[in-house]
C-alpha positions as CSV (number, residue, x, y, z in Angstrom):
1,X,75.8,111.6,90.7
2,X,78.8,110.3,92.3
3,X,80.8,108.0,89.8
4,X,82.9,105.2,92.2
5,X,85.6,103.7,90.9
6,X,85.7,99.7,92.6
7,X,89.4,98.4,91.7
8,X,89.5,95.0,93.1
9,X,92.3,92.2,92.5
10,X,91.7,89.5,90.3
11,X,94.3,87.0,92.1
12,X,93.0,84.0,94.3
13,X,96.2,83.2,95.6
14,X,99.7,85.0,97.4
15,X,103.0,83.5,96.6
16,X,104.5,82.9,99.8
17,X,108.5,83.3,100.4
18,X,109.3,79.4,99.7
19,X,106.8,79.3,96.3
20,X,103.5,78.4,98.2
21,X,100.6,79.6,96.4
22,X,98.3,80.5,99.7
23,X,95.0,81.2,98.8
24,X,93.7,84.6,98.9
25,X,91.8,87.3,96.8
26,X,89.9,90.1,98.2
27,X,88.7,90.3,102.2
28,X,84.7,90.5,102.1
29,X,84.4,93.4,104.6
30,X,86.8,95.6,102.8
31,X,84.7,94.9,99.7
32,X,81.6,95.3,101.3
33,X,80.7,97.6,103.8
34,X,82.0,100.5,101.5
35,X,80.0,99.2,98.4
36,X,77.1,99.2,100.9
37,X,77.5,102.6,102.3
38,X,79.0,104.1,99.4
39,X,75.8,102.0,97.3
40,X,73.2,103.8,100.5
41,X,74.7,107.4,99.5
42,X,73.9,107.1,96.4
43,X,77.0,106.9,94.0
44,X,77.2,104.9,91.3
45,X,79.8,102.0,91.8
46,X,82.1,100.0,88.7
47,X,84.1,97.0,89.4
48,X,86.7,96.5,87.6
49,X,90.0,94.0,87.9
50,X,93.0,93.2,85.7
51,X,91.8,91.8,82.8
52,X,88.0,91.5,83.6
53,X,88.5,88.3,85.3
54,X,85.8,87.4,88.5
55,X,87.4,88.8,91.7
56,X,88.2,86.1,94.8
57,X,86.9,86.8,97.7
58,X,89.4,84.9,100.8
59,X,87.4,82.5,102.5
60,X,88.5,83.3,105.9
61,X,86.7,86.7,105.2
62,X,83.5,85.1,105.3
63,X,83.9,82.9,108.0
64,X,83.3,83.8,112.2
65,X,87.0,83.6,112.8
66,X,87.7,85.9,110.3
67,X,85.3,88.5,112.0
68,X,86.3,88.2,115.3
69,X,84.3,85.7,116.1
70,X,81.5,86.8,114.9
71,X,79.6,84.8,113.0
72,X,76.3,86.8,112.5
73,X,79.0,89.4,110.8
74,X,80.5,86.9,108.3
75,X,76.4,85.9,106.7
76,X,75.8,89.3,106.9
77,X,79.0,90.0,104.6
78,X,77.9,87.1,102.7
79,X,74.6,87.8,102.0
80,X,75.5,91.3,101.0
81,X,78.4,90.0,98.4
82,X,75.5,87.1,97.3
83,X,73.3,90.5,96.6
84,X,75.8,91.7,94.3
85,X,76.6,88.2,92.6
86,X,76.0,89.5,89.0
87,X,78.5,92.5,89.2
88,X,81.2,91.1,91.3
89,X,81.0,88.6,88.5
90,X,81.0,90.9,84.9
91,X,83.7,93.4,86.7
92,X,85.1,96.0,83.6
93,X,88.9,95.6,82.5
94,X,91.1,97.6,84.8
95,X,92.8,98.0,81.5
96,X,90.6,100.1,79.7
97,X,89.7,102.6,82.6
98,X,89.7,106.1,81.9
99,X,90.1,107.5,84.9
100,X,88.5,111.0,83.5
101,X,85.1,108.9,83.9
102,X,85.2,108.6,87.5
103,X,84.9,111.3,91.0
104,X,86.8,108.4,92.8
105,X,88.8,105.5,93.1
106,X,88.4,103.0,96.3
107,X,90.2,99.8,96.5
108,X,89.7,97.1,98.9
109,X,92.8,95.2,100.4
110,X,92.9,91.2,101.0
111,X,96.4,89.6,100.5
112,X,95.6,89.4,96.8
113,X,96.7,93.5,95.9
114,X,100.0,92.3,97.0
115,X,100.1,89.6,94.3
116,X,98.6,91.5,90.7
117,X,98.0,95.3,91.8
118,X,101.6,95.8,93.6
119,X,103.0,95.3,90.1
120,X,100.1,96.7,87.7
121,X,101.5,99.3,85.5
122,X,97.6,99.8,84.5
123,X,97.1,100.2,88.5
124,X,100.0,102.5,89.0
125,X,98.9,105.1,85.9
126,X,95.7,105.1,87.1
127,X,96.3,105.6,90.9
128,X,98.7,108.5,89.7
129,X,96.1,109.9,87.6
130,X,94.0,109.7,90.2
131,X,96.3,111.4,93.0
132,X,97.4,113.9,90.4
133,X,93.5,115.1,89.4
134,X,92.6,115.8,93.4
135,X,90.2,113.0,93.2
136,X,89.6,111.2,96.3
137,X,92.1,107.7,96.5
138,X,90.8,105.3,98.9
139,X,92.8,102.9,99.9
140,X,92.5,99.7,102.5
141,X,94.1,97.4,104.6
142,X,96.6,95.2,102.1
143,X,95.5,97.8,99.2
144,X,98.2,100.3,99.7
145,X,100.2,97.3,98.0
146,X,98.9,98.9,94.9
147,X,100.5,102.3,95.6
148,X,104.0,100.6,94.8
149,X,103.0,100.0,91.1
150,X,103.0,104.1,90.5
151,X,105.9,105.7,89.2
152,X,106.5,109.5,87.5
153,X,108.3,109.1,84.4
154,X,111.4,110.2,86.4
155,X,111.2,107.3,88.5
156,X,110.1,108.9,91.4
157,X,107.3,107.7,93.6
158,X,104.0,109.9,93.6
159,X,103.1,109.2,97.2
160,X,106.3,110.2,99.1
161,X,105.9,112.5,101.8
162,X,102.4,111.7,102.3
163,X,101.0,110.2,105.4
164,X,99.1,107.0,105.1
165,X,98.4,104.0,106.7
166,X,97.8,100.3,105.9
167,X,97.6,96.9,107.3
168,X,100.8,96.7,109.8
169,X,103.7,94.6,110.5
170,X,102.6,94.0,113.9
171,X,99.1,92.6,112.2
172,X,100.7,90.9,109.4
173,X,102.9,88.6,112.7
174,X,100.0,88.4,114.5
175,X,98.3,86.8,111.6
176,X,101.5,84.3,111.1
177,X,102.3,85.6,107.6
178,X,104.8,87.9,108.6
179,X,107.8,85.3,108.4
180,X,106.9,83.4,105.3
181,X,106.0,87.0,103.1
182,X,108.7,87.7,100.5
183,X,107.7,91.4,101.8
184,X,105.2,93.4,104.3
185,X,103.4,96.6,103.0
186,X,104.4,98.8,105.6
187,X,107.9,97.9,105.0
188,X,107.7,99.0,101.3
189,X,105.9,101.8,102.0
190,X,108.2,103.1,104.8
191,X,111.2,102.2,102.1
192,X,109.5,104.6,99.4
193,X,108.8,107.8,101.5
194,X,105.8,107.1,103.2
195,X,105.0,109.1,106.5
196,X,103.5,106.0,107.5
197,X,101.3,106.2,111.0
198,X,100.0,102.6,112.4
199,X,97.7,102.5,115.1
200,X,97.2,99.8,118.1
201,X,96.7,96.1,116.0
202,X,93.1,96.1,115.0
203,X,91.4,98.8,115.6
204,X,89.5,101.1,113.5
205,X,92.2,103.5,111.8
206,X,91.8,106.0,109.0
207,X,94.6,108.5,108.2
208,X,93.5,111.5,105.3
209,X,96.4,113.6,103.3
210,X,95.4,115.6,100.6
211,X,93.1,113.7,98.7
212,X,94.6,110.3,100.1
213,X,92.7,108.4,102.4
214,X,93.7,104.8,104.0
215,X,92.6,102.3,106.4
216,X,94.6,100.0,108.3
217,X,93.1,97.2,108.8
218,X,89.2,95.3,108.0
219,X,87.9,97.1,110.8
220,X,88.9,100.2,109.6
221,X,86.2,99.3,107.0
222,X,83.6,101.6,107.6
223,X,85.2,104.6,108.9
224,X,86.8,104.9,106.0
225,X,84.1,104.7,103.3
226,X,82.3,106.9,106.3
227,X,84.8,109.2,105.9
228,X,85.0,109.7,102.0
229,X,81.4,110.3,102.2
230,X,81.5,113.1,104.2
231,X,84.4,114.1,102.0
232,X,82.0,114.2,99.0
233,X,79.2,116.3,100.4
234,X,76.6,113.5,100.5
């Protein structure tokens, strides 16, 4: 049995540049469609946020502008997250993980990572353990925020020289959050080492090193949980 590792951000909101508290939490796709598939080949899934506290899902993510329009896509997500009520809602402390307990570790992006995970110590030793073990690191959209709380005891970063991608400056503009962020993601990533590779805004976008894998962007979604399946032998 697979053991899946959920670590999802507990914040519902992302201080913006001039103090605004926007609200935010996780994005419902990049929750969902990999719980799904990862649920479908049959690994055992654990939620888990800083302090225990009920994960945020954004409401755009659930609504048909926040699927492209789609608004069959944004019940569908809705049901599924509805389905799924009672553990979204009794998530384990990220605190107390031992990251010995799990095969991998997949966390979903949404502005939120960028508020709690980016400066996690918990999140930082337990994405180096993680790395560091040659388990599989999944990483989405806004997630890779969380790779900037890990640090070796030198101070160096554990995920310099690898190539990786994640939700991209030209996305973050298009969105309109690019000039009221205190930072982007692909800026600080660029800034520690990363061989970042972005792909055309929006499409589907997975980039594997080692036992790294990232997504750009929501509709990279289900290519990447795709994609660490296959990884596993399932």
């Amino acid at each position: 049995m697979t053991e899946a590792l959920f670590v999802v951000t507990g914040a519902d909101h992302w201080t913006l540049t001039d103090g605004t508290k926007h609200p935010t939490g996780y994005w419902a796709e990049e929750l969902a469609e990999p719980h799904r598939i990862f649920r479908e080949a049959g690994f055992t899934i654990t939620v888990v946020t800083p302090g225990g506290v009920a994960p945020t899902v954004d409401g755009t993510s659930l609504s048909a502008a926040g699927n492209g329009g789609d608004e069959q896509r944004a019940h569908r997500l809705g049901e599924y997250l509805d389905g799924i009520k009672a553990e979204l809602d009794h998530p384990a402390r990220l605190e107390e993980v031992n990251p010995a307990d799990y095969d991998l570790v997949f966390v979903p992006g949404g502005h939120g990572p960028m508020e709690d995970l980016a400066v996690s110590p918990a999140t930082g030793r337990l994405l180096t353990s993680t790395l560091d073990a040659g388990k599989i690191l999944g990483v989405l959209c806004h997630a890779p925020a969380a790779l900037l709380a890990a640090e070796r005891p030198d101070g160096s970063w554990p995920f310099a020289g690898y190539r990786m991608t994640s939700f991209t400056n030209a996305e973050e503009a298009a969105n309109g959050f690019a000039a009221k962020a205190p930072w982007l993601v692909e800026d600080r990533l660029r800034a520690l080492g990363a061989d970042f590779v972005a792909a055309a805004p929006w499409s589907s976008h997975v980039v594997v090193d080692r036992n790294l894998y990232t997504g750009q962007n929501p509709f990279s979604s289900v290519e990447l949980a795709n994609t660490i399946v296959t990884a596993t032998g399932r």
